[in-house]
C-alpha positions, 0 to 999 in steps of 0.5 A: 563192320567191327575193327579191333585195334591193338593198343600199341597202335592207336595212337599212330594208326587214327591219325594216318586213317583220317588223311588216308580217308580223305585221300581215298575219298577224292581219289575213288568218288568219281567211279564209287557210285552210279544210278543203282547206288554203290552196291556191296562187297564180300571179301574173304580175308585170310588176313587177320583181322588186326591187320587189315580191317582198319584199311577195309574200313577205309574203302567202305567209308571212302566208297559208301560200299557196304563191305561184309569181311569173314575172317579166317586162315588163308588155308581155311578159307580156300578150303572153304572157297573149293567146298562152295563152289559157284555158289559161294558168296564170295567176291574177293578172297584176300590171301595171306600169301601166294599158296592160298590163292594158287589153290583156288586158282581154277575159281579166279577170273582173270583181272584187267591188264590195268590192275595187274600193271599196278604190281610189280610182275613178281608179285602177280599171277603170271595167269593174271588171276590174282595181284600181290597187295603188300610183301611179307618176309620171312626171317629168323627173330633172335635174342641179341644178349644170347645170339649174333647174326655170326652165330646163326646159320646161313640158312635155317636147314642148320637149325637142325644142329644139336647145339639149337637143341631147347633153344628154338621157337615155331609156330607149325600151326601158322599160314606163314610157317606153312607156306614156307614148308610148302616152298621147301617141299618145292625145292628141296622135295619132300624127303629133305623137307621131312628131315629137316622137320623131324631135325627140328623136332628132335631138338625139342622146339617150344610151340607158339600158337603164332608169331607175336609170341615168338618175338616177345619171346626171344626177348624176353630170353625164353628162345634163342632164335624163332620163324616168323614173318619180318614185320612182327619185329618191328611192331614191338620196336615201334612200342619199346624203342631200340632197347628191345633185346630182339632183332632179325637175321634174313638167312644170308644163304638164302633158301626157304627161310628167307622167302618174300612172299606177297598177300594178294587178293583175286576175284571169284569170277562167280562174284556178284559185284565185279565192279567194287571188287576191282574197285577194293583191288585199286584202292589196296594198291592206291599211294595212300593204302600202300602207305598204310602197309609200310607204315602201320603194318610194316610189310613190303609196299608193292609200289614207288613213291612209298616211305618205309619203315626205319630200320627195314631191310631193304627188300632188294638185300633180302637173299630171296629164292623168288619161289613161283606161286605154282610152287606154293601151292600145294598147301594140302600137301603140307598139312598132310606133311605136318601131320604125318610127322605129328607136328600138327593134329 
């Protein structure tokens, strides 16, 4: 299996990896391996690529699994997933949030009482067919020569103000943008949801094709203020120190904008190898890959006992709507949205 690393963290991820794989490998040899040999796993990960295949890696050397990963967008993959059927190969599909496994829900099996008990009931499918794995939020990345906290708006319907006009960064292309409009359509409904686009619209927003370039950006000065997830952010801190001119609000009024969303991962109950997936389930929310999310990826663990990052905004301070899963799941509805107002192709 390849793994791309980034270079900002090498450095800090080759270290964890090794105790992490030395842990994992006492924690899971005892149930990793029976007569028949310790088999295979086909995960597909709507989770990109630089994130999570280090961590994949780890389970596979940890179990002596052989784990093949297809990489795509969550909304892709689940297209996929429902084009397959029972005849997809799949045993795992690994969502970047709670949109994309809701739209597949009818190809899940329910997952052991144990295994769902290692999440928080937040963070799990109130059906049990899936488990959040990491937490992910979204915020507002503004620019801290040009713009406060006091400047920005208590929720980011007020984007759509004149005075943001040139002044603002999206990426409507992006899976995390997507399930937060699919959210707004929950509560605001869809006409609102339709003004507030062409709001945004109206006030000529320079296009990303994903998060890290909002963030460079808005420190760099090129946009006053950009959506994205949380932990973009801190990447850049962990590289450039304190003095990197870019910082997060979490909308203090709440609202979309301030969603808490969780990657979560599910069994597709025509999978073949049932045992590794539930196996791969336990290891992500183990102490050690849990350790990994908070501190090599920065998200939100799911569970106690794990030390986060500096300068994180506790998740319990985060204004979050606590959206359900069946209101993110209409995905669909949004590209059609999206396209409709001719924000995406």
């Amino acid at each position: 299996m390849e793994v791309g690393f980034r270079s900002w963290s090498c450095a800090l991820r080759l270290p964890f990896l090794l105790c992490a794989s030395l842990l994992l490998a006492g924690a899971f040899v005892a149930c990793g391996e029976d007569d028949s040999g310790p088999g295979s796993l086909t995960v597909y990960s709507g989770r990109s690529e630089e994130l999570v295949a280090p961590i994949i890696e780890q389970f596979a050397d940890a179990m002596g699994i052989q784990v093949d990963v297809r990489y795509a967008g969550t909304a892709a993959l689940a297209a996929t997933l429902l084009e397959e059927g029972g005849n997809s190969p799949a045993d795992v599909f690994f969502a970047q949030d709670p949109g994309g496994l809701g739209a597949v829900e009818d190809l899940l099996e329910p997952l052991p009482q144990s295994v769902l008990d290692l999440a928080p009931e937040w963070a799990r499918s109130p059906e049990g067919l899936w488990v959040g794995t990491s937490g992910r939020a979204r915020t507002l990345v503004y620019n801290t020569e040009n713009v406060t906290e006091a400047d920005l708006p208590d929720d980011i319907g007020g984007l759509t103000d004149p005075k943001w006009k040139g002044r603002i960064g999206w990426a409507p292309t992006n899976g995390s943008f997507q399930a937060m409009v699919t959210a707004m359509r929950s509560r605001w409904g869809e006409d609102a949801t339709r003004d507030w686009l062409e709001g945004i619209q109206a006030n000529e927003p320079i296009v990303y094709p994903k998060n890290t370039p909002q963030v460079a950006a808005a420190a760099a000065g090129e946009i006053d203020v950009g959506m994205v997830n949380h932990y973009y952010l801190h990447r850049f801190l962990a590289e450039e120190g304190d003095s990197f001119k870019a910082r997060n609000y979490h909308p203090r009024g709440g609202g979309p904008g301030a969603l808490v969303m969780v990657a979560g991962v599910g069994i597709l109950s025509t999978a073949g190898n049932k045992d590794n997936a539930n196996r791969f389930i336990e290891f992500l929310l183990s102490l050690a890959a849990q350790q990994y999310f908070a501190s090599q990826t920065f998200e939100y663990p799911l569970v106690e006992g794990v030390v986060t990052q500096r300068g994180l905004t506790p998740i319990e301070e985060i204004n979050n709507p606590l959206i359900t899963p069946r209101e993110m799941a209409d995905l669909e509805g949004t590209q059609a949205l999206l396209r409709d107002v001719g924000i995406t192709p």
